[in-house]
C-alpha positions in Angstrom: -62.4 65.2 60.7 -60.7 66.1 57.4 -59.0 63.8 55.3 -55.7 65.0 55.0 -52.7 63.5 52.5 -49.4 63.8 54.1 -47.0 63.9 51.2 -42.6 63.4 52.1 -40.2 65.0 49.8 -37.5 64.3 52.1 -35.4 67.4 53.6 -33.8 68.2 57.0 -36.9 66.7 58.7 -36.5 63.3 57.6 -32.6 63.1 57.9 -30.4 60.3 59.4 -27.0 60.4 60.1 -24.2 59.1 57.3 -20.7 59.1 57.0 -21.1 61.8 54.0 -23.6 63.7 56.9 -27.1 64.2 57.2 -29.1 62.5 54.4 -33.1 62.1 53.8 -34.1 58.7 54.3 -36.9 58.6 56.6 -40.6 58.3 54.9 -43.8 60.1 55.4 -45.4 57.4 57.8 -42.0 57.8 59.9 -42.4 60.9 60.4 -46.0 60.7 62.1 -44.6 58.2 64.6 -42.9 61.1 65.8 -46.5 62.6 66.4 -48.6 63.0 69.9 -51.4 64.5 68.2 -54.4 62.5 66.4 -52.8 61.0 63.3 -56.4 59.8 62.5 -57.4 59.9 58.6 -54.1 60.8 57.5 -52.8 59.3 54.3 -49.0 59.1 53.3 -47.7 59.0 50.0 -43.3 59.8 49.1 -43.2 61.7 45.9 -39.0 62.0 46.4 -36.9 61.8 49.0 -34.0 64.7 48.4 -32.1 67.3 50.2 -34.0 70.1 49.0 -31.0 72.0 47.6 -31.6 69.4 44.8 -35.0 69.8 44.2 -35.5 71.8 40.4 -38.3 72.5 38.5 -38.7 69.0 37.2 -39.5 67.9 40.9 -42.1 71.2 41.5 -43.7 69.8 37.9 -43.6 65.8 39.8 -45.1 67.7 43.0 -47.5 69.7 41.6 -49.0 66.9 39.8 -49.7 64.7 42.6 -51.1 67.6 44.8 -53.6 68.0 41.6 -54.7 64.2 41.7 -55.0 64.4 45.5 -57.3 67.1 45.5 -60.3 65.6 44.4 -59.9 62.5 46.9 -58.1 64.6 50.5 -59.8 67.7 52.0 -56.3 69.0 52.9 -52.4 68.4 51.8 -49.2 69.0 54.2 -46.0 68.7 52.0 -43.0 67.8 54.7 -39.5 69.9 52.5 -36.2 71.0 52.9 -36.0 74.7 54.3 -33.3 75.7 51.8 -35.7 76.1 49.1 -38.8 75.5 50.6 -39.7 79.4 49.4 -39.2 78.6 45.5 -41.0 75.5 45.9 -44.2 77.1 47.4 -44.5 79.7 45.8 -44.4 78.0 42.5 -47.1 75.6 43.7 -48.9 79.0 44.6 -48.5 79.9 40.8 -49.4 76.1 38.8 -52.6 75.6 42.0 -54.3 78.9 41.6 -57.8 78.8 43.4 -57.4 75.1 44.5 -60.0 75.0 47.1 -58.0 72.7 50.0 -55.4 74.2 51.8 -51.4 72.8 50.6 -49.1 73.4 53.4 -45.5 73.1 53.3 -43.6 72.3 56.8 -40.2 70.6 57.5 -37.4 71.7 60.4 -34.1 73.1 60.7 -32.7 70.0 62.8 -33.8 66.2 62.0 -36.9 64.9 63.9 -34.8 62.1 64.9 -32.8 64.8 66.8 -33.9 65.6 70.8 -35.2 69.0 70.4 -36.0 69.3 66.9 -38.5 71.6 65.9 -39.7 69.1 63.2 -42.2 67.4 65.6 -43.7 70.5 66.5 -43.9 71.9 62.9 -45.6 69.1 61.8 -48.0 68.6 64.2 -48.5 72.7 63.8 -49.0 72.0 59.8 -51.4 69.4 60.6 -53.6 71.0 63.0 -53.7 74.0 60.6 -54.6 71.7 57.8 -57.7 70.9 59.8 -59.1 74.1 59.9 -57.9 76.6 56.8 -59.2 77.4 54.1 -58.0 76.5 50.9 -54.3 77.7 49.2 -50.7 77.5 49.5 -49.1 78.0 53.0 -45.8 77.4 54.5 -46.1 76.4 58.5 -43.2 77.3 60.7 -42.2 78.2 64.0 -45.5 78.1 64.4 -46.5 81.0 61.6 -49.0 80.3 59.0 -47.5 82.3 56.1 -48.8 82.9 52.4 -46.9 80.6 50.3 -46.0 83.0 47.6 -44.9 85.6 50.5 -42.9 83.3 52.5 -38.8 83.9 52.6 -36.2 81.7 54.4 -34.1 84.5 56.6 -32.2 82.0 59.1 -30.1 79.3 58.2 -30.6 77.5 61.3 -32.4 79.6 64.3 -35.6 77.9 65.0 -38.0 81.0 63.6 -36.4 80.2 59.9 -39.3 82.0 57.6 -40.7 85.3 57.5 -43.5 86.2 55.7 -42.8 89.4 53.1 -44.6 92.0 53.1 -47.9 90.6 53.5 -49.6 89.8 56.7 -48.7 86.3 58.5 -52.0 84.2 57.9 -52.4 82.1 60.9 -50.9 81.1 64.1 -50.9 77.6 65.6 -50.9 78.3 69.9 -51.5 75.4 72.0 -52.8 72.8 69.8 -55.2 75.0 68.2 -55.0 77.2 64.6 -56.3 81.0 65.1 -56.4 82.7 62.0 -54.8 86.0 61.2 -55.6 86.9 58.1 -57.7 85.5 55.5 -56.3 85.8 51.8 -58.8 86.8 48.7 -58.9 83.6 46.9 -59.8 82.3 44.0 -63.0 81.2 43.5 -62.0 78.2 40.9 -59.6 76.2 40.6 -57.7 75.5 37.4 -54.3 73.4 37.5 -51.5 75.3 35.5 -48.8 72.9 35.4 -46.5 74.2 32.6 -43.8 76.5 33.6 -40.4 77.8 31.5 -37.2 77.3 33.8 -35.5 79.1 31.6 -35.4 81.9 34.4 -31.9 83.7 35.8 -31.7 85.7 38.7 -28.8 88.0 39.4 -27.7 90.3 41.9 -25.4 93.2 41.1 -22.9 94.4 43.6 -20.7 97.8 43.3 -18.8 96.9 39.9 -21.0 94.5 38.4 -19.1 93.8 34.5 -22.0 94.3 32.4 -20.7 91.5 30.5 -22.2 89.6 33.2 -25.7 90.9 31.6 -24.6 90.5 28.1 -23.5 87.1 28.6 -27.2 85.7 29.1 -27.6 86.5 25.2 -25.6 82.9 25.4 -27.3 81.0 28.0 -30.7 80.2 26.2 -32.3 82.4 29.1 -36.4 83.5 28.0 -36.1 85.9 31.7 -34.1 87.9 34.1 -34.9 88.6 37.6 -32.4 91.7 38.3 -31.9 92.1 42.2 -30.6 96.1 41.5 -29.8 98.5 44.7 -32.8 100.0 46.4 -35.5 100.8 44.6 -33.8 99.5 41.4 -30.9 101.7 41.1 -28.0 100.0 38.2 -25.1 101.5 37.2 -25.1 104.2 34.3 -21.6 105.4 35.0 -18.6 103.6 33.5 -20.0 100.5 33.6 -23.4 100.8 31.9 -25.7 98.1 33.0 -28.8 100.2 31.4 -27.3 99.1 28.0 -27.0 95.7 28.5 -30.5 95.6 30.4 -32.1 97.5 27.0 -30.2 94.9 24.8 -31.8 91.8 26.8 -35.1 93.4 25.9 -34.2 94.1 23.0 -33.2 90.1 22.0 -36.9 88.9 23.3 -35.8 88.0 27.6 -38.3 89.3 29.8 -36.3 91.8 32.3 -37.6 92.2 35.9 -36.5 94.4 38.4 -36.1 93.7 41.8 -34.7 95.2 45.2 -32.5 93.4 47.0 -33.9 94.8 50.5 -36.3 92.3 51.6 -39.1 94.4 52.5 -40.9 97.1 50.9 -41.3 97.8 46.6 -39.3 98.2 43.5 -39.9 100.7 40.6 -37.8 102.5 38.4 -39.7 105.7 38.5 -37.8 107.5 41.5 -34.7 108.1 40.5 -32.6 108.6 36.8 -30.7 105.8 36.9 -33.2 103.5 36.3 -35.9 106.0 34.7 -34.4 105.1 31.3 -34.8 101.0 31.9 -38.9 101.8 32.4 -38.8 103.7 29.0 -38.0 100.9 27.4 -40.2 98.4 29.1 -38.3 96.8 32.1 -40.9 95.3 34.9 -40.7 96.4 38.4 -41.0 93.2 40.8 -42.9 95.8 42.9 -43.3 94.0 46.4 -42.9 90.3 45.6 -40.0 88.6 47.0 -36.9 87.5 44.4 -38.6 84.0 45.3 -41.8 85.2 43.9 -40.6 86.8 40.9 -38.5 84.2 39.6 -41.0 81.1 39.8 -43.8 83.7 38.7 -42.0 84.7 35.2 -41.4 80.9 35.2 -44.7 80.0 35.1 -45.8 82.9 32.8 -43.2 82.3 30.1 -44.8 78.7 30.2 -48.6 80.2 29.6 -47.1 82.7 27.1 -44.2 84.0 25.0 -46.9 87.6 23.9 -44.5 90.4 25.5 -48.4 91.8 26.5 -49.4 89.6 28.4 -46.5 88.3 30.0 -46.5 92.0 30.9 -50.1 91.9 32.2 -50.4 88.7 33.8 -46.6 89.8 35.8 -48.4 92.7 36.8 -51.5 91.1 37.8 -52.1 89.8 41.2 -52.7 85.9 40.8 -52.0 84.3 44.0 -51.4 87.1 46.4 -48.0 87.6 45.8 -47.8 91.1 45.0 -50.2 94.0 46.0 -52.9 95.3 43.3 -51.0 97.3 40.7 -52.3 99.9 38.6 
């Protein structure tokens, strides 16, 4: 049986009741009393214990770290997180663990496990049994989905099915006790930990009127990157207020611009139509058909490899942990 590391960072799943409301305070060996499965050559270690809407890059740096030490000594990880940003969190991890050769899954449950009914019993117990049997990378498990870390998107705030995974193929199922796999992911064949990243990463998303001083404003904010969320395909405004201007004039200042849809599902790219033909002539990045999630902790982690506008612009393009599709 593998030896798996069962890591608490505290989240919905290990609430308890206060008089401020719920608040993380149970550890990682509490949680596995909860368990009726074979808890058997599991290891637990509490890297924080926080309400996820808390956790920042300095805790995915803290995370990422101990994951990397573990590997060596546990033949599989299962992180228990807060759903809010569960998504950020693994897809970074799916960025700064490229090619790690155990499988790092990410669980945790929309109601406490204290709670009668919570799914947090059952998600863990799914993580673990998956952890038992997949092959190595970054997961999320929930609702009993297996879903690509980098692909994985919170789209209920508290229905029981919280995650789906974006447009990529769900990995895995847990039925009955047992893991059946879906889909089985390229892979890397090594593995080399990539822990530096840039926060220095904004993500907007314009709505009918969007002031493009709102744009112009990051010249002030110490920002290195942009995530843009624009309409459909990447569609900005070009008529009374400009936001092609003050897109051009990021670039022009040194801040990586990326452009992203807001729909969920399907690409971005700024070659279909003319209001946004002009923002590829002067070097914007399409998101293509990685999630906002993905393309904000991606440029993260580039900017920290790299500040060569070439190959920020070929390693966003390239495909480095299955979070966007093989581009050209």
């Amino acid at each position: 049986m593998r030896r798996i590391q069962l890591i608490g960072t505290g989240g919905t799943i290990a609430c308890l009741p206060s008089n401020n409301g719920l608040t993380p305070k149970l550890t990682a060996n509490n949680l596995l009393d909860f368990l009726d499965i074979d808890i058997s050559n599991i290891e637990c270690v509490d890297v924080f214990n926080m309400d996820s809407s808390n956790i920042q890059p300095e805790e995915w740096c803290s995370l990422a770290s101990a994951i990397n030490r573990a590997a060596t000594d546990f033949d599989a990880i299962v992180v228990t997180h807060g759903t809010d940003t569960m998504a950020y969190t693994a897809s970074m991890l799916s960025f700064m663990l490229q090619g790690i050769q155990i499988p790092v899954i990410f669980t945790g449950a929309q109601y406490p496990i204290v709670n009668p009914g919570s799914d947090g019993k059952k998600n863990l117990e799914d993580a673990i049994i998956a952890a038992r049997s997949m092959h190595g990378g970054v997961f999320v498990c929930f609702g009993g989905f297996i879903i690509q870390g980098s692909r994985a998107c919170k789209t209920h705030t508290t229905s029981l099915n919280a995650f789906e995974s974006i447009n990529y193929p769900y990995v895995g199922v847990v039925i009955d006790k047992k893991y059946v796999n879906l889909h089985t992911p390229k892979g890397k064949r090594t593995y080399n930990f990539a822990g530096r990243i840039d926060p220095r990463v904004a993500l907007i998303k314009l709505v009918p009127g969007t002031s493009p001083a709102i744009l112009d404003s990051m010249l002030l904010c110490d920002i290195k990157g942009i995530v843009v969320e624009a309409f459909g395909l990447g569609g900005v405004h070009n008529v009374r207020r400009d936001h092609t201007e003050s897109l051009i004039q990021l670039m022009e200042h040194g801040i990586t611009v990326i452009l992203a849809s807001q729909c969920l599902y399907e690409t971005a790219s700024p070659d279909i139509y003319a209001v946004s033909r002009s923002l590829k002539d002067a070097g914007i990045l399409p998101a293509y058909d990685m999630t906002s999630e993905a393309a904000v902790t991606k440029l993260m982690w580039v900017l920290g490899q790299t500040d060569d506008p070439e190959m920020i612009k070929k390693l966003m393009k390239k495909n480095l942990s299955e979070e966007i599709h093989d581009v050209k």
